[in-house]
N, C-alpha and C positions, 0 to 999 in steps of 0.2 A: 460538413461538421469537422470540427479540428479534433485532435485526438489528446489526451492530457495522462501523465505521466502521474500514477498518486504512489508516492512514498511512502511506508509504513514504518515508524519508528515506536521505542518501547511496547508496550503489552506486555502480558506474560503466558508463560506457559500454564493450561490446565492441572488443576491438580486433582486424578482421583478421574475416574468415568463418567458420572455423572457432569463435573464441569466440564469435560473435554466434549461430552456431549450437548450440554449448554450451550456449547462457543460455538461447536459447527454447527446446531440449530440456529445461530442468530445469525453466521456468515452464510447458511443457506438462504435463509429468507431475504439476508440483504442482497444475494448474488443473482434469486428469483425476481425481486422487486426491479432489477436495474438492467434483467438480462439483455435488453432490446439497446443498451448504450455499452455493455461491455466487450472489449475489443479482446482484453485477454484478463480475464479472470484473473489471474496470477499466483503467486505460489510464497510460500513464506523464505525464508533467506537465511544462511548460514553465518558466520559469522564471517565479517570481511576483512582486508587487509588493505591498507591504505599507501598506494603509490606516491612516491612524489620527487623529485630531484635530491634528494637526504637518503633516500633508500626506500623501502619498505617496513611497515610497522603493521604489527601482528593483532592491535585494540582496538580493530572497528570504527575509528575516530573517532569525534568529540561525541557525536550522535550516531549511534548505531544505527543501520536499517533494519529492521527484522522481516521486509516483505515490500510488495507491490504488487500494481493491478492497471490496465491498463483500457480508461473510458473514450468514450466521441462525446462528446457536447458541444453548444452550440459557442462557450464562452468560458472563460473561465472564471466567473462567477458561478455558472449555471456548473461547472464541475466543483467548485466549491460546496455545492448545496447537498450537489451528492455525497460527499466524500463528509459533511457533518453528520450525516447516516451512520457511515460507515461503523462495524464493530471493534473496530481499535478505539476511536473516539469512546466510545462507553466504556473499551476496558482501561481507560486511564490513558492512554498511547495517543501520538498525533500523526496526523497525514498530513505531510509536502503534496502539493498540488501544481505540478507544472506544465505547460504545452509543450508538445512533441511538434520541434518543428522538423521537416520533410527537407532534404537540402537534396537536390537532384544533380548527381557527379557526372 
């Protein structure tokens, strides 16, 4: 099984107890429902700073990442399917979906 790299851009922050506990009730269930393909769980993300031959710039670029997580499946279709689960998807936010490929040095 190949392992696939999901991206997490926009969502937002909870506001108030109650939704902060909404959200991790729903990324609980989605973390239980997928435990047996998740590689690494993942963690939400700060904000970034964008490298590049000009210098460095402080905005995150055009499209912020706010998180990542990291699956095995068989295809990446079949990690597409997971990743329209996913709780970013319902809170308004999108997932990049890419394969991890393995380069052995």
């Amino acid at each position: 099984m190949a392992k696939y790299l999901f991206v997490y851009h926009g969502g937002g922050m909870p506001e108030g107890e109650a939704e902060q506990q909404q959200v991790m009730a729903a990324w609980g269930a989605w973390m239980e429902k997928y435990k047996d393909v998740l590689v690494d769980p993942g963690n939400p993300v700060g904000m970034s700073k964008t490298v590049s031959s000009s210098g460095v710039a402080d905005n995150g670029g055009a499209n912020p990442l706010s998180g990542y997580t990291i699956v095995s499946a068989s295809d990446i279709d079949s990690a597409c399917e997971i990743a329209k689960s996913n709780p970013m998807v319902a809170d308004g936010g999108s997932v990049e979906v890419a394969e991890i490929h393995v380069i052995e040095m």
